[in-house]
C-alpha positions as CSV (number, residue, x, y, z in Angstrom):
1,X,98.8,-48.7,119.9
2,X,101.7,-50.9,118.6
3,X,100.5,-54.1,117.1
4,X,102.5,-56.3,115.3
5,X,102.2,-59.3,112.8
6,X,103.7,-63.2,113.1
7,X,104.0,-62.0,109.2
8,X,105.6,-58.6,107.4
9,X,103.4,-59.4,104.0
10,X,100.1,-58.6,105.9
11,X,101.6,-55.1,107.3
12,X,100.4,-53.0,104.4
13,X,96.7,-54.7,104.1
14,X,96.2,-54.2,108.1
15,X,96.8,-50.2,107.4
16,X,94.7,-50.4,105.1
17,X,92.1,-52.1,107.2
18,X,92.7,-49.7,109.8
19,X,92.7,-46.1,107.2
20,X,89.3,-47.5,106.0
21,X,87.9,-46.7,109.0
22,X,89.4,-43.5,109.8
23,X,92.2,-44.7,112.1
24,X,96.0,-43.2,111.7
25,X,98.0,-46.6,110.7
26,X,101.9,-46.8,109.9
27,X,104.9,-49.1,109.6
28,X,106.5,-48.7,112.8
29,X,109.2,-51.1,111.5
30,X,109.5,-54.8,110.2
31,X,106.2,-56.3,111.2
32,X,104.7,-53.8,113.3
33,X,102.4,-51.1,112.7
34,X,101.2,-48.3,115.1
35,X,97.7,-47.7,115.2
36,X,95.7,-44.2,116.8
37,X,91.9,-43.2,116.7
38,X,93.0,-39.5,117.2
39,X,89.1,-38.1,117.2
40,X,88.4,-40.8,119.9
41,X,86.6,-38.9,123.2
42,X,89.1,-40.8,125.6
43,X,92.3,-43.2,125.4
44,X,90.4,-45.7,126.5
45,X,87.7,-45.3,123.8
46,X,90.4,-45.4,121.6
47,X,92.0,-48.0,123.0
48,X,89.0,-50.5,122.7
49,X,88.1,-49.0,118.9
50,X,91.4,-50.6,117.8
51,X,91.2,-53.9,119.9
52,X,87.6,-54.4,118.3
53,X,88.8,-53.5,114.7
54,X,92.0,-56.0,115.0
55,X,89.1,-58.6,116.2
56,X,87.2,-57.8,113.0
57,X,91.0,-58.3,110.7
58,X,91.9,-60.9,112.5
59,X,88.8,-62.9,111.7
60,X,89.3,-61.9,107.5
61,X,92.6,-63.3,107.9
62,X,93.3,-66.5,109.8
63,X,96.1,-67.4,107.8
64,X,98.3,-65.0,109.9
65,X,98.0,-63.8,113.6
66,X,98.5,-60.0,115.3
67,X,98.8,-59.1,119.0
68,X,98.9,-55.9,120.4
69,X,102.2,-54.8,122.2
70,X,101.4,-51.5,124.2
């Protein structure tokens, strides 16, 4: 999933957010990152896994804000 951030600085601390809890995170350019659960038993599973992590970020940092894109 493509996510991206109202602010480049937080790129790099939402990877690490997501590699803590075993998700594949990456630049995907300026303030995006692309986000996978690759051992996640559906795309949907997957799917929700990330939405329910970005919840949890999103909550840590308030001083920013992230939407998903696709």
């Amino acid at each position: 999933m493509l996510i991206r951030l109202d602010d480049e600085a937080f790129v790099d601390d939402l990877c690490e957010h997501f590699h803590r809890s075993g998700f594949t995170a990456e630049r995907a350019g300026g303030s995006m990152v692309q986000v996978h659960r690759l051992d996640a038993p559906s795309p949907d599973q997957g799917q929700r896994e990330v939405e329910l992590h970005l919840r949890v970020w999103r909550a840590t940092n308030p001083e920013t804000s992230a939407e998903i894109l696709e």
